[in-house]
C-alpha positions in Angstrom: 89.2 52.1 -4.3 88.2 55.5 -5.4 85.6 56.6 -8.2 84.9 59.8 -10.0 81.6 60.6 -12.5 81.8 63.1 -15.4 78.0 63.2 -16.1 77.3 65.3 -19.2 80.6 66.0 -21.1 79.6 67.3 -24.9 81.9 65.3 -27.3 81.2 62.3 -28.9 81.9 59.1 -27.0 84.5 57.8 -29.7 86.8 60.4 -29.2 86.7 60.2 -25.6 87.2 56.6 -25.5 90.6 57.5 -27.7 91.8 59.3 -24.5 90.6 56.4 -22.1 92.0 53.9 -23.7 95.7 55.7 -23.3 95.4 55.9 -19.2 94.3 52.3 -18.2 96.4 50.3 -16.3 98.8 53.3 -15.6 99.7 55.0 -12.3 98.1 58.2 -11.6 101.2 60.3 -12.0 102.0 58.9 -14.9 98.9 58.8 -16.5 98.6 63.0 -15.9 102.1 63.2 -17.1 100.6 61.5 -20.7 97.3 63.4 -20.1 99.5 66.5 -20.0 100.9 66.8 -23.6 98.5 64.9 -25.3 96.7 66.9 -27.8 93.2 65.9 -27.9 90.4 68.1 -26.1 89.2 65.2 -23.6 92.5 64.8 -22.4 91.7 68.1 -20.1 88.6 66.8 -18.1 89.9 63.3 -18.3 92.9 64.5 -16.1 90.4 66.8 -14.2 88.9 63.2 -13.4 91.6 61.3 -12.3 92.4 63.9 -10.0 88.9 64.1 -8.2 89.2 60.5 -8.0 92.9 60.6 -6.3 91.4 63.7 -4.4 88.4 61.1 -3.4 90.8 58.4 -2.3 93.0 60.7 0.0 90.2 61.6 1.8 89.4 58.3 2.6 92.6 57.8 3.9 94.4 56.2 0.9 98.1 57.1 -0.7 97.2 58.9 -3.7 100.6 58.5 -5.7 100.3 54.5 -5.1 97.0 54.0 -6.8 96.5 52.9 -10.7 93.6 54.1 -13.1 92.1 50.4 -12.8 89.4 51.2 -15.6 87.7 54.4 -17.3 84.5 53.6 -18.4 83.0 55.4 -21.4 79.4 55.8 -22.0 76.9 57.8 -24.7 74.6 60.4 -22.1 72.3 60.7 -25.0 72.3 63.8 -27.5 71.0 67.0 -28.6 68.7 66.6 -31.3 68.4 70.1 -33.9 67.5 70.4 -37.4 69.5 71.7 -40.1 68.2 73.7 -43.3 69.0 72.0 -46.5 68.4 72.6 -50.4 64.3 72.2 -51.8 62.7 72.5 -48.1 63.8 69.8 -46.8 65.6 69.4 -43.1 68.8 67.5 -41.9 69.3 66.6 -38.6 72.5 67.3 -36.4 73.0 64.9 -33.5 75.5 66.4 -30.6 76.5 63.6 -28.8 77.6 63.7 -25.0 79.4 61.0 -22.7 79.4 60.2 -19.5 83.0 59.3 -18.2 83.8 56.9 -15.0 87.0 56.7 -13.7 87.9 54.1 -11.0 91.5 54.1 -9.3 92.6 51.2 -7.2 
């Protein structure tokens, strides 16, 4: 069993979790081979993931090809907080979310 963290990734957890939800349960070459023309801008680090973690299992002596994304785990990694302009002096603010993506192969 092999894990990979992506700590601070700036787009909103929903749209990530999109992505995830695609790649659980499949194989790792055939979840890159989805990852690969899907177009959705997490799909990029997501399949930068999945290959740390396969890169993490090699090294500890495991077949790579054989293992399945077992779960990706989605999580909010809190947000940047600005302020906005608006009409009569008043101020709106803009929240820019960030997630924090695990990926676990087994």
């Amino acid at each position: 069993m092999a894990t990979a963290y992506l700590k601070s990734y700036n787009q909103t957890p929903r749209k990530v979790r999109l992505v995830a939800d695609l790649v659980k349960g499949k194989s790792v070459p055939a979840a890159l081979a989805a990852l690969e023309f899907l177009p959705r801008r997490a799909a990029e680090p997501i399949a930068k993931l999945i290959k740390s973690a396969a890169a993490n299992a090699k090294e500890k002596g495991e077949d790579a090809d054989a293992l399945t994304v077992r779960s990706v785990t989605v999580e909010s990694a809190g947000m940047l907080k600005k302020y906005m302009p608006r009409a009569f002096g008043r101020a709106s603010a803009i929240r820019r979310r960030k997630s924090q993506v695990k990926v676990t192969l087994a």
